[in-house]
TIKOLTI-61801 format. One record per residue: residue number from 1; residue in three letters; x, y, z of N, C-alpha, C, O in turn. Coordinates in steps of 0.1 Angstrom, whole numbers, plus 2048, in hexadecimal, padded with zeros to 3 digits. Atoms other than C-alpha are relative to their C-alpha. Example, Ala and Ser with C-alpha at 12.3 -4.5 7.8 and 13.67 -1.06 7.14 Angstrom:
+-----+-----+-----+-----+-----+------+------+------+-----+-----+-----+-----+-----+-----+
:   n : res : nc1 : nc2 : nc3 : cac1 : cac2 : cac3 : cc1 : cc2 : cc3 : oc1 : oc2 : oc3 :
+-----+-----+-----+-----+-----+------+------+------+-----+-----+-----+-----+-----+-----+
:   1 : ALA : 809 : 7F4 : 800 :  87B :  7D3 :  84E : 809 : 80C : 800 : 813 : 80C : 807 :
:   2 : SER : 7F7 : 7F5 : 800 :  889 :  7F5 :  847 : 7F8 : 80B : 808 : 7FD : 816 : 809 :
+-----+-----+-----+-----+-----+------+------+------+-----+-----+-----+-----+-----+-----+
END
This chain:
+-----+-----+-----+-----+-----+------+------+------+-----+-----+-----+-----+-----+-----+
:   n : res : nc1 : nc2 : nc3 : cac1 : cac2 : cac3 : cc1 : cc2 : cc3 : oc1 : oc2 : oc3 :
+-----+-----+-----+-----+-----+------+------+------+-----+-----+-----+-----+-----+-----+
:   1 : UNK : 7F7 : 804 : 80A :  A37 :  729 :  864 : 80E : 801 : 806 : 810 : 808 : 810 :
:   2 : UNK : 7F9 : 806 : 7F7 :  A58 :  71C :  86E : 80F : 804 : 7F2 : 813 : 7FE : 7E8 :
:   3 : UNK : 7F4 : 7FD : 80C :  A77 :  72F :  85D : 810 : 7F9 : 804 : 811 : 7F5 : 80F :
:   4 : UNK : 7F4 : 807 : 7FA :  A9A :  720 :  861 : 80C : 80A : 7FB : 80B : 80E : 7EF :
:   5 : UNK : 7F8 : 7F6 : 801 :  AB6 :  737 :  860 : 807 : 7FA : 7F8 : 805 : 7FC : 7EC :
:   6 : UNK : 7EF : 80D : 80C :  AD3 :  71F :  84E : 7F7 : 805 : 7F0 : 7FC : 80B : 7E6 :
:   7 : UNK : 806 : 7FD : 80F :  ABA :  723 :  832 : 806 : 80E : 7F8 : 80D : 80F : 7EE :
:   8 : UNK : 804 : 7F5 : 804 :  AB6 :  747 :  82E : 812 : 806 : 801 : 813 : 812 : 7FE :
:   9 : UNK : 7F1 : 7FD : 7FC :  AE2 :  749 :  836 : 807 : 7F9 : 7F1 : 813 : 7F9 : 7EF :
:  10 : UNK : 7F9 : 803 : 80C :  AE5 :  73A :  814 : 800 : 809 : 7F3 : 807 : 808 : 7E9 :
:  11 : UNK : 803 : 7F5 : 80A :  AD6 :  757 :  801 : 807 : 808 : 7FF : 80E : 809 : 809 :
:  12 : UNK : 7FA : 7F6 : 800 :  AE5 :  773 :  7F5 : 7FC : 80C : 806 : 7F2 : 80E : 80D :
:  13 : UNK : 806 : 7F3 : 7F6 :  AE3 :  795 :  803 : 7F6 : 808 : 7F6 : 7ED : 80F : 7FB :
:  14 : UNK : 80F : 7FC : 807 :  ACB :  7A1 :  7E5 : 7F4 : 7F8 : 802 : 7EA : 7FD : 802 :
:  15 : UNK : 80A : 80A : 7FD :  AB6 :  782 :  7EC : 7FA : 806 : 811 : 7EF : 806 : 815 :
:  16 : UNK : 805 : 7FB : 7EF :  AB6 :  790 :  814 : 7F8 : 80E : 7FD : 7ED : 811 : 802 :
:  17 : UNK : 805 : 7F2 : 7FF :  AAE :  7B1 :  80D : 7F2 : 804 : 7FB : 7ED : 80E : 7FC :
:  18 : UNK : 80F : 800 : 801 :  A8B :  7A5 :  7FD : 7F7 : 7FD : 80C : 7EB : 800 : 80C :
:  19 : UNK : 806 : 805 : 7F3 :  A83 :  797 :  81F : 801 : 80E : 808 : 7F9 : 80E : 811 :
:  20 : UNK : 805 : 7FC : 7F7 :  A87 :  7B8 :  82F : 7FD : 80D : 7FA : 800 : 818 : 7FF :
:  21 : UNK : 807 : 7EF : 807 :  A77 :  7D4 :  818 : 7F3 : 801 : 804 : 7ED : 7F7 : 804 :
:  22 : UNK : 809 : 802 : 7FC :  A5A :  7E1 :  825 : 7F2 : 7FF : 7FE : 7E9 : 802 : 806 :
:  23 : UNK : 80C : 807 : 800 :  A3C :  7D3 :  813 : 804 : 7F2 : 7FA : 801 : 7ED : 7EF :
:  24 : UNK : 7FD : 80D : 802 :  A4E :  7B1 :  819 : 7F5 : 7F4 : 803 : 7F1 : 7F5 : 80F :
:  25 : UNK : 807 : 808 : 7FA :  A36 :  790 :  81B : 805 : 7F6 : 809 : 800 : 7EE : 80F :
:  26 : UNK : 7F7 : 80A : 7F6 :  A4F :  77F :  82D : 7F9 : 7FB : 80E : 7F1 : 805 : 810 :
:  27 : UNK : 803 : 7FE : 7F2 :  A44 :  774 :  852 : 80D : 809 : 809 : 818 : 809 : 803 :
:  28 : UNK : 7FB : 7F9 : 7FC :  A55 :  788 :  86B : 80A : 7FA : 808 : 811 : 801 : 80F :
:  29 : UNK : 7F0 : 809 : 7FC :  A71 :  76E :  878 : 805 : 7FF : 7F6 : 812 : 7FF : 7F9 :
:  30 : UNK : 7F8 : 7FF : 808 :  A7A :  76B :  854 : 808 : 80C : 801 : 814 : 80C : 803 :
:  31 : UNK : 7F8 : 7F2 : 7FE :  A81 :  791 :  854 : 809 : 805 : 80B : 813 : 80D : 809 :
:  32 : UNK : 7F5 : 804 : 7F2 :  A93 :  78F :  876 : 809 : 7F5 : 7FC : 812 : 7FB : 800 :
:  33 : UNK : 7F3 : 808 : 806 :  AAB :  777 :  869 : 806 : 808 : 7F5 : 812 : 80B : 7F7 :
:  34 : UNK : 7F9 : 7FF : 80B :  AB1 :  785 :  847 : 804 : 80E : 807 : 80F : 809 : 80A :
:  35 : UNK : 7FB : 7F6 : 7F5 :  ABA :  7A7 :  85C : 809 : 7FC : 806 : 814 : 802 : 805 :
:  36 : UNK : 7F5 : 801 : 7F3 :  ACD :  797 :  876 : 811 : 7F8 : 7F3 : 81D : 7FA : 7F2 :
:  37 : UNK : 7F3 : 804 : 80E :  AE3 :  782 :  854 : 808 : 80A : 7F9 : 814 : 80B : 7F7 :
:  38 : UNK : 7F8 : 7F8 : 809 :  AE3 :  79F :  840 : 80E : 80D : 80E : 819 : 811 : 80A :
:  39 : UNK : 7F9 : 7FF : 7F4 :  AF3 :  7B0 :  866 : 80F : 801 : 7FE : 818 : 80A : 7FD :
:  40 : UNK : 7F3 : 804 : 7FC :  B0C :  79B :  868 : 80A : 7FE : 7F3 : 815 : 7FA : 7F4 :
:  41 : UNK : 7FB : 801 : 80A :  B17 :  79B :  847 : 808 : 80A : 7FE : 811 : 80A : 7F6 :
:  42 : UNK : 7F9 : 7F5 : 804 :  B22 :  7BA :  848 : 7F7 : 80B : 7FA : 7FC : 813 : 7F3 :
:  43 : UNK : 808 : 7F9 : 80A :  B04 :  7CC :  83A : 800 : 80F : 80D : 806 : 80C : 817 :
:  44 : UNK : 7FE : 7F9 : 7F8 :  B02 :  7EF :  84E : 7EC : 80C : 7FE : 7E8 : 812 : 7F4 :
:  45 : UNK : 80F : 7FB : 800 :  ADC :  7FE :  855 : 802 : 80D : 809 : 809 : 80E : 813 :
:  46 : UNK : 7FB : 7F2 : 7F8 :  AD7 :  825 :  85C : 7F4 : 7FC : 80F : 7F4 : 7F1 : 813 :
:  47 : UNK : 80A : 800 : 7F5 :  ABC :  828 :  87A : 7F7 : 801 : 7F7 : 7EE : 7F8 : 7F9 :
:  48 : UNK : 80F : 802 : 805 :  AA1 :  82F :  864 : 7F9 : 7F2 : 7FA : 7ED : 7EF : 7FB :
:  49 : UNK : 7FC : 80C : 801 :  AA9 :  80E :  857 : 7F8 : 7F4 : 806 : 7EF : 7ED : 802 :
:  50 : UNK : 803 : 807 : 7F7 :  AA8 :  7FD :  874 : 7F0 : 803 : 809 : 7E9 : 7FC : 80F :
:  51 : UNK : 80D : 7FE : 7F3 :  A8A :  80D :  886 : 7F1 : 7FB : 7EF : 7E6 : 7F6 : 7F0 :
:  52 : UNK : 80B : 809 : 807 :  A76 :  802 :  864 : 802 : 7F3 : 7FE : 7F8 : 7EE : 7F8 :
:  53 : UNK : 801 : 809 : 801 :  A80 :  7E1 :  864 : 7FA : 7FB : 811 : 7F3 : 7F2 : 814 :
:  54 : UNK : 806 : 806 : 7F6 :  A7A :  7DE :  888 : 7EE : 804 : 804 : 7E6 : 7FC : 80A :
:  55 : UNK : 811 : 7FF : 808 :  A54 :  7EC :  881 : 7F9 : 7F7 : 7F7 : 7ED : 7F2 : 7F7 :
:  56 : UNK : 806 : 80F : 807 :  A51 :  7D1 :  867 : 801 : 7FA : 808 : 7F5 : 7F7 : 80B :
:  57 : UNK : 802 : 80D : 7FB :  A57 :  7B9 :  87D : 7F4 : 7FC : 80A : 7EB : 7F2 : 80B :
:  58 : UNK : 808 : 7FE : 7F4 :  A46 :  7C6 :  89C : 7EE : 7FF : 7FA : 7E5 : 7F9 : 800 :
:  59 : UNK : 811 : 804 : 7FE :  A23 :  7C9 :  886 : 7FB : 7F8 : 7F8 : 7EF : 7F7 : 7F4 :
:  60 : UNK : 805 : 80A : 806 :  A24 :  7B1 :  875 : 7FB : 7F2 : 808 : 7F2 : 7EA : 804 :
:  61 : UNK : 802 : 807 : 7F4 :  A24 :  79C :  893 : 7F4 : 805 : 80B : 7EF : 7FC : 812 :
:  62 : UNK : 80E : 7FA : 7FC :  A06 :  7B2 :  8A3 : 7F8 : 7FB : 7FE : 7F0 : 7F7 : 806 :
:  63 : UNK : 80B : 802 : 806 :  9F1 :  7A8 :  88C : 7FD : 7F2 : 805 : 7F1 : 7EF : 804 :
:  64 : UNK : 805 : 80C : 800 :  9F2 :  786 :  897 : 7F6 : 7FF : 80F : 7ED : 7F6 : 811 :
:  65 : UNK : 806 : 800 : 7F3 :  9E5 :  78F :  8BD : 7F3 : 805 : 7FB : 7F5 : 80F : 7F4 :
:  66 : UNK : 80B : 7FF : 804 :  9C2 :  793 :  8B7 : 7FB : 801 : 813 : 7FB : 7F9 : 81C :
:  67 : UNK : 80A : 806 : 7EE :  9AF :  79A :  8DA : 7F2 : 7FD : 7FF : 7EA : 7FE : 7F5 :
:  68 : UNK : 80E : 808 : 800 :  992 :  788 :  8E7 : 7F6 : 80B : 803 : 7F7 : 813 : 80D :
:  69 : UNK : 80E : 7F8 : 7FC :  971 :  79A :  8E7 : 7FB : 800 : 80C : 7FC : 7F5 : 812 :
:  70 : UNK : 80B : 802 : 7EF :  95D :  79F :  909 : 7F4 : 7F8 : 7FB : 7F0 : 7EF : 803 :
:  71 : UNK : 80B : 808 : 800 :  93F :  791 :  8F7 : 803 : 7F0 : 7FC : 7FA : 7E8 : 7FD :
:  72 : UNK : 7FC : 80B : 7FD :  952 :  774 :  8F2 : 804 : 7F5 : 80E : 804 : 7E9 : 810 :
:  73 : UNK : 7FD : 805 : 7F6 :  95D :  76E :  911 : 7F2 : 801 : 809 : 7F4 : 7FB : 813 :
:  74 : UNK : 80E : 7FB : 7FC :  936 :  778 :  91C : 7FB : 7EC : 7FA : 7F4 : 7E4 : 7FF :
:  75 : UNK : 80C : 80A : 806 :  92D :  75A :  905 : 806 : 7F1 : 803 : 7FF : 7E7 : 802 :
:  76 : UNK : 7F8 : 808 : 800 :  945 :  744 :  90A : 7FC : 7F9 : 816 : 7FD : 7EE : 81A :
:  77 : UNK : 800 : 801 : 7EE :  93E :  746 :  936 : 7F0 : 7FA : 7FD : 7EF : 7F0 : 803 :
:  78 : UNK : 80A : 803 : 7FF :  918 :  740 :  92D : 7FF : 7F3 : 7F7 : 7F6 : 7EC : 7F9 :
:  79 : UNK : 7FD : 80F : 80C :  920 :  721 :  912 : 807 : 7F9 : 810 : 802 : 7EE : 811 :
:  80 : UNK : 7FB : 80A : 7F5 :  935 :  713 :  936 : 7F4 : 800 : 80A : 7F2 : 7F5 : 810 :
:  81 : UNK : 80B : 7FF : 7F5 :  916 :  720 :  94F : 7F1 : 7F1 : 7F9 : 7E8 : 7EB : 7FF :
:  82 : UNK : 80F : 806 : 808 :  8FB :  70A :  937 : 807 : 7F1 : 7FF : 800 : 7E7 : 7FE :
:  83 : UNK : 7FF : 812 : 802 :  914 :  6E9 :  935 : 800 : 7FF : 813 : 803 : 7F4 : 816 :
:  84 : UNK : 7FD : 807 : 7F2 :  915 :  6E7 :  95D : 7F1 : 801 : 804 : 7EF : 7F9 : 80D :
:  85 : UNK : 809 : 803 : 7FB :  8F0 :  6ED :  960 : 7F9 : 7F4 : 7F8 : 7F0 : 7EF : 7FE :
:  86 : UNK : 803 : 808 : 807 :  8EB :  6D3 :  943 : 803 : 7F3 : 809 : 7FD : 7E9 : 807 :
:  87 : UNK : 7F5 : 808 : 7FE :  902 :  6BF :  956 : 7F9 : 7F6 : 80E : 7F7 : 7EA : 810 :
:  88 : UNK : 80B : 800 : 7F4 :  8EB :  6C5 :  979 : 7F4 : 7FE : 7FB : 7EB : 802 : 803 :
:  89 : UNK : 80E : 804 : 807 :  8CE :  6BD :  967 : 800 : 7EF : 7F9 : 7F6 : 7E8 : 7F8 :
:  90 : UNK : 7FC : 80F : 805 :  8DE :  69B :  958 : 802 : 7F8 : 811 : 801 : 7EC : 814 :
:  91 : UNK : 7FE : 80B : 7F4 :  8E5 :  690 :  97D : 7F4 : 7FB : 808 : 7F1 : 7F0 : 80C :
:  92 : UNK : 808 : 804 : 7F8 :  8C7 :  697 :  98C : 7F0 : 7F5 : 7F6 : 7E5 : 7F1 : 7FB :
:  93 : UNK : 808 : 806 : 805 :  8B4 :  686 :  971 : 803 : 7F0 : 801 : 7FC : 7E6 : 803 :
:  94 : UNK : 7F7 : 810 : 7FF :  8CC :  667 :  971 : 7FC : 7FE : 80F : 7FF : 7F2 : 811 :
:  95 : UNK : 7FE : 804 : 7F3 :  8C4 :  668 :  99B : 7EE : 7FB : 7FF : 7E8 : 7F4 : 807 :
:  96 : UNK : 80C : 7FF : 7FE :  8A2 :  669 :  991 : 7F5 : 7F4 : 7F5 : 7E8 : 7F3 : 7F5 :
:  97 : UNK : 808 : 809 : 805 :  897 :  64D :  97A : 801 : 7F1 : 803 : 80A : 7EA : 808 :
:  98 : UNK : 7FF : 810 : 7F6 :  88B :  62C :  984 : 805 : 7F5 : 7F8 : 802 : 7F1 : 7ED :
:  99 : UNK : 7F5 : 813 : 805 :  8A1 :  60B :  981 : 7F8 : 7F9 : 7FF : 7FA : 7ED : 7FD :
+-----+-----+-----+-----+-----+------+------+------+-----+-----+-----+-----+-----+-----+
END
């Protein structure tokens, strides 16, 4: 999803500060903008603040890295070993029938 900053620079700073509470649904570039707006606005964040908003952002963005399984990658190497012997078995049949 594709946030545009200009947008979120038209709101006010109660409208920002829904974007960075922390059981926000926001995605986590929204909340990184409305942070970096409310910033510059003059808004002033203690550290505890800041180290929870930068935890929202960080797992909210985790979540999207998902790793690949080994038995995927197990199934995935024998699905490529089965199309090249398919493949050697399509040649030597094609060398092998009569014109």
């Amino acid at each position: 999803m594709v946030v545009k900053k200009n947008v979120l620079e038209q709101k006010t700073n109660e409208q920002l500060e829904e974007y960075i509470k922390p059981e926000t649904r926001y995605v986590p570039q929204a909340t990184k903008f409305a942070f970096e707006i409310l910033k510059t606005r003059g808004r002033v964040f203690s550290e505890q603040e800041v180290d929870t908003i930068n935890l929202l952002i960080n797992k909210t963005e985790e979540k999207k890295i998902r790793p690949i399984h080994e038995n995927h990658i197990k199934s995935s190497n024998l699905i490529f070993i089965s199309i090249i012997f398919g493949l050697i078995d399509l040649f030597f049949a094609l060398k092998y029938i009569p014109k």
